[in-house]
N, C-alpha and C positions, 0 to 999 in steps of 0.2 A: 542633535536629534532634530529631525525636520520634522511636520504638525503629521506627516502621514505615514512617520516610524513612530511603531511601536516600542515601548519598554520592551517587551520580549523582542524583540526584532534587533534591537541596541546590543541585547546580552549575547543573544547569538552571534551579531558580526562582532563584538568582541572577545569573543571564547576564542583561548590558546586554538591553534590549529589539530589537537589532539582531540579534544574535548568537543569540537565543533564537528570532526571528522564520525566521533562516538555518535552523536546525535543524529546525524545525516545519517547514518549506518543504520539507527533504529529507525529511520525512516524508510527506508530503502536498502535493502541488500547488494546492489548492484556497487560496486568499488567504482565503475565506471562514468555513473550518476553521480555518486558521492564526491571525486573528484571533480567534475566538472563545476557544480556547486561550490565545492570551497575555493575552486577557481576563481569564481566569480564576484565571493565576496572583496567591499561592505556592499551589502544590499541599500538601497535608498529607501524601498515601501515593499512590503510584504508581496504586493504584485509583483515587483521587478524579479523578487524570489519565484516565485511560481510560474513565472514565465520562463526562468531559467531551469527551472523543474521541468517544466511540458517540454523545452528545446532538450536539454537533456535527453528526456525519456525518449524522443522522436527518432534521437542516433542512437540509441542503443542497439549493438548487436545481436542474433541470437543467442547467444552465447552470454552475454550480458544479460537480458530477459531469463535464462533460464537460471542465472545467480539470483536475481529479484525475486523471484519465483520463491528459489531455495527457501528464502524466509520469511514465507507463509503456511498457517499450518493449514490443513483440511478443513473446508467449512464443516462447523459440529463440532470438531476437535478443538480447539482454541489452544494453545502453547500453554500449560501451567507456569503459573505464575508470571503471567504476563497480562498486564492489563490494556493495554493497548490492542491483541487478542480481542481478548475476554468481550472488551468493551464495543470492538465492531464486528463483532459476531452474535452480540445480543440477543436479535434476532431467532436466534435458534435457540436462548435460555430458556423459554416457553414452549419448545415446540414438544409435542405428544413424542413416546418412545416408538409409535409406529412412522411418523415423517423422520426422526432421526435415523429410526435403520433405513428407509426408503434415500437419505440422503446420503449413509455410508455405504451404499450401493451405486446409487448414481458418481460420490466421487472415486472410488474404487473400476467404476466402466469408465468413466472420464479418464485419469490418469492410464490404464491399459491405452485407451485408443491416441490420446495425445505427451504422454508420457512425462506429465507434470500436472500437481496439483489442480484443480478448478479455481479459477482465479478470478473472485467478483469483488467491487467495491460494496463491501455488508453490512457496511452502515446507512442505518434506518430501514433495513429490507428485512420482511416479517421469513420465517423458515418457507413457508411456502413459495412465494418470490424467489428465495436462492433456488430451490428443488424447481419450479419454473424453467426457471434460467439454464441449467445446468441441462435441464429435459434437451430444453430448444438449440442447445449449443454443443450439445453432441454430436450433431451431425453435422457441424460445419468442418470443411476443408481443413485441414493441419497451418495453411497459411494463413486464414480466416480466421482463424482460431488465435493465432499468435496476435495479430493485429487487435484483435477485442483484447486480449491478455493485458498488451501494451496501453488500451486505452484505460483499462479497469487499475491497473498499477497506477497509471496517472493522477486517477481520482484518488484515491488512496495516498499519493503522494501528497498532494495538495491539501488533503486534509489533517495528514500526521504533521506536514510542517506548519500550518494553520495553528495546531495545537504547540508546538514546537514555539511559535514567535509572537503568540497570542497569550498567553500561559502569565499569569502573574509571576512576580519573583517568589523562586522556595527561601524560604526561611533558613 
Protein backbone atom coordinates (compact mmCIF):
# COMPACT_ATOMS: atom_id res chain seq x y z
CA UNK A 1 0.00 0.00 0.00
CA UNK A 2 1.54 3.38 -0.92
CA UNK A 3 0.94 6.55 1.90
CA UNK A 4 -1.94 7.71 -0.71
CA UNK A 5 -3.88 4.39 -0.84
CA UNK A 6 -6.36 4.04 1.22
CA UNK A 7 -7.52 0.85 3.23
CA UNK A 8 -10.65 0.98 1.37
CA UNK A 9 -8.89 1.52 -1.83
CA UNK A 10 -6.49 -1.79 -0.99
CA UNK A 11 -9.98 -3.88 -0.41
CA UNK A 12 -11.43 -2.81 -3.49
CA UNK A 13 -8.41 -3.57 -5.84
CA UNK A 14 -8.40 -6.66 -4.20
CA UNK A 15 -11.93 -7.82 -4.39
CA UNK A 16 -12.47 -11.28 -6.67
CA UNK A 17 -13.52 -9.67 -9.92
CA UNK A 18 -17.29 -10.61 -9.08
CA UNK A 19 -17.56 -8.71 -6.07
CA UNK A 20 -15.62 -5.83 -7.34
CA UNK A 21 -17.82 -5.93 -10.65
CA UNK A 22 -21.09 -5.95 -7.85
CA UNK A 23 -19.76 -2.81 -6.29
CA UNK A 24 -18.90 -0.81 -9.49
CA UNK A 25 -22.58 -1.86 -10.56
CA UNK A 26 -24.02 -0.12 -7.42
CA UNK A 27 -22.11 2.63 -8.35
CA UNK A 28 -23.11 3.03 -11.79
CA UNK A 29 -25.56 1.09 -13.82
CA UNK A 30 -23.89 1.54 -17.00
CA UNK A 31 -21.99 -2.36 -17.63
CA UNK A 32 -20.02 -0.07 -19.98
CA UNK A 33 -18.37 2.16 -17.02
CA UNK A 34 -18.21 -0.82 -14.85
CA UNK A 35 -15.98 -2.55 -17.24
CA UNK A 36 -13.82 -0.10 -18.07
CA UNK A 37 -13.03 0.27 -14.30
CA UNK A 38 -12.33 -3.20 -13.48
CA UNK A 39 -10.16 -2.79 -16.59
CA UNK A 40 -8.18 -0.64 -15.01
CA UNK A 41 -7.62 -1.94 -11.96
CA UNK A 42 -5.20 -1.90 -9.06
CA UNK A 43 -5.79 1.63 -8.65
CA UNK A 44 -2.58 3.39 -7.20
CA UNK A 45 -4.72 6.49 -5.18
CA UNK A 46 -8.23 7.00 -5.18
CA UNK A 47 -7.57 9.88 -7.91
CA UNK A 48 -6.17 7.48 -10.37
CA UNK A 49 -9.80 5.83 -9.78
CA UNK A 50 -11.79 8.79 -10.38
CA UNK A 51 -9.99 9.94 -13.09
CA UNK A 52 -10.67 6.60 -14.67
CA UNK A 53 -14.43 7.34 -13.69
CA UNK A 54 -14.69 10.84 -15.60
CA UNK A 55 -12.60 9.00 -18.83
CA UNK A 56 -15.05 6.35 -18.58
CA UNK A 57 -18.17 8.46 -18.14
CA UNK A 58 -16.74 10.85 -21.17
CA UNK A 59 -17.07 7.54 -23.76
CA UNK A 60 -20.10 6.45 -22.81
CA UNK A 61 -22.59 6.06 -25.47
CA UNK A 62 -26.28 7.05 -25.59
CA UNK A 63 -27.19 4.10 -25.01
CA UNK A 64 -24.98 3.48 -22.21
CA UNK A 65 -26.22 6.83 -20.45
CA UNK A 66 -29.65 5.77 -20.80
CA UNK A 67 -28.52 2.13 -18.68
CA UNK A 68 -26.91 4.65 -16.09
CA UNK A 69 -29.97 6.47 -15.98
CA UNK A 70 -31.91 3.14 -15.67
CA UNK A 71 -30.70 3.06 -12.08
CA UNK A 72 -31.80 6.11 -10.59
CA UNK A 73 -35.01 6.56 -9.18
CA UNK A 74 -37.06 9.93 -9.37
CA UNK A 75 -35.98 12.67 -7.23
CA UNK A 76 -38.64 12.44 -4.27
CA UNK A 77 -38.92 8.89 -4.90
CA UNK A 78 -35.86 7.30 -3.37
CA UNK A 79 -35.55 3.28 -4.33
CA UNK A 80 -36.94 1.52 -0.90
CA UNK A 81 -34.59 0.03 0.88
CA UNK A 82 -31.80 1.47 -0.42
CA UNK A 83 -29.64 3.77 1.30
CA UNK A 84 -27.49 5.18 -0.82
CA UNK A 85 -31.06 6.55 -2.46
CA UNK A 86 -32.44 7.59 0.53
CA UNK A 87 -29.24 9.21 1.60
CA UNK A 88 -28.57 11.57 -1.65
CA UNK A 89 -31.94 12.47 -1.81
CA UNK A 90 -32.07 13.79 1.66
CA UNK A 91 -32.80 16.87 0.46
CA UNK A 92 -36.39 16.27 -0.18
CA UNK A 93 -36.80 14.33 3.57
CA UNK A 94 -38.02 17.88 4.75
CA UNK A 95 -39.58 19.13 1.80
CA UNK A 96 -43.44 20.33 2.42
CA UNK A 97 -46.17 17.93 0.61
CA UNK A 98 -46.88 21.00 -1.58
CA UNK A 99 -42.99 21.15 -3.28
CA UNK A 100 -43.08 17.23 -3.26
CA UNK A 101 -46.34 17.18 -5.52
CA UNK A 102 -44.87 20.48 -7.40
CA UNK A 103 -41.67 18.13 -7.92
CA UNK A 104 -43.69 14.90 -9.08
CA UNK A 105 -44.97 17.19 -11.69
CA UNK A 106 -41.87 18.68 -12.86
CA UNK A 107 -40.37 14.97 -12.96
CA UNK A 108 -43.30 13.46 -14.76
CA UNK A 109 -43.10 16.84 -17.63
CA UNK A 110 -39.30 16.14 -17.56
CA UNK A 111 -39.36 12.48 -18.50
CA UNK A 112 -42.51 13.12 -21.16
CA UNK A 113 -40.30 15.82 -22.97
CA UNK A 114 -36.78 13.96 -22.63
CA UNK A 115 -37.70 10.39 -21.88
CA UNK A 116 -35.68 9.49 -19.01
CA UNK A 117 -35.74 10.38 -15.44
CA UNK A 118 -34.23 14.06 -14.17
CA UNK A 119 -30.94 13.28 -13.34
CA UNK A 120 -29.20 15.62 -10.72
CA UNK A 121 -26.21 15.06 -8.34
CA UNK A 122 -28.70 15.49 -4.85
CA UNK A 123 -26.36 15.42 -2.50
CA UNK A 124 -26.43 18.34 -0.25
CA UNK A 125 -29.20 20.23 -2.57
CA UNK A 126 -32.11 21.38 -0.35
CA UNK A 127 -35.87 20.22 -2.45
CA UNK A 128 -36.04 23.63 -3.58
CA UNK A 129 -32.55 23.62 -5.51
CA UNK A 130 -33.67 20.17 -7.26
CA UNK A 131 -37.33 21.70 -8.24
CA UNK A 132 -34.88 24.94 -9.39
CA UNK A 133 -32.99 22.83 -11.49
CA UNK A 134 -35.31 20.68 -13.04
CA UNK A 135 -37.61 24.25 -13.81
CA UNK A 136 -34.45 25.58 -15.67
CA UNK A 137 -33.51 22.43 -17.55
CA UNK A 138 -36.59 21.72 -19.03
CA UNK A 139 -36.22 23.72 -21.77
CA UNK A 140 -32.96 22.67 -22.69
CA UNK A 141 -32.33 20.95 -26.18
CA UNK A 142 -32.51 16.99 -25.97
CA UNK A 143 -28.53 17.22 -26.67
CA UNK A 144 -28.03 19.62 -23.94
CA UNK A 145 -29.76 17.81 -21.84
CA UNK A 146 -27.93 14.50 -22.31
CA UNK A 147 -24.60 16.24 -21.81
CA UNK A 148 -25.67 17.90 -18.14
CA UNK A 149 -27.08 14.15 -17.47
CA UNK A 150 -23.58 12.96 -18.33
CA UNK A 151 -21.99 15.57 -16.09
CA UNK A 152 -24.50 15.12 -13.19
CA UNK A 153 -23.81 10.95 -13.36
CA UNK A 154 -20.18 12.09 -13.02
CA UNK A 155 -20.58 13.70 -9.79
CA UNK A 156 -22.54 11.07 -8.45
CA UNK A 157 -20.03 8.58 -9.60
CA UNK A 158 -17.21 10.19 -7.82
CA UNK A 159 -18.94 10.33 -4.84
CA UNK A 160 -20.50 6.74 -4.46
CA UNK A 161 -16.89 5.45 -5.28
CA UNK A 162 -15.48 8.02 -2.66
CA UNK A 163 -17.81 6.23 -0.25
CA UNK A 164 -16.86 2.85 -1.89
CA UNK A 165 -12.80 3.27 -1.19
CA UNK A 166 -12.98 5.54 1.75
CA UNK A 167 -15.40 3.41 3.82
CA UNK A 168 -13.68 1.72 6.86
CA UNK A 169 -13.50 -2.17 6.94
CA UNK A 170 -17.29 -3.90 7.68
CA UNK A 171 -16.96 -6.23 10.43
Amino acid sequence: MTPTSSPGLTRFNALEEHAARTALHEACASTAWVKRLLAARPYATAEDLYAASDAAMAELTAEDLTEAMAGHPPIGRPKPGDPASAREQRGMAGASDALRAEMLELNLAYQERFGHVFLICATGRTGEQMCDAVRERIGNTPEREREIVRTELGKINRIRLARLVEEEARP
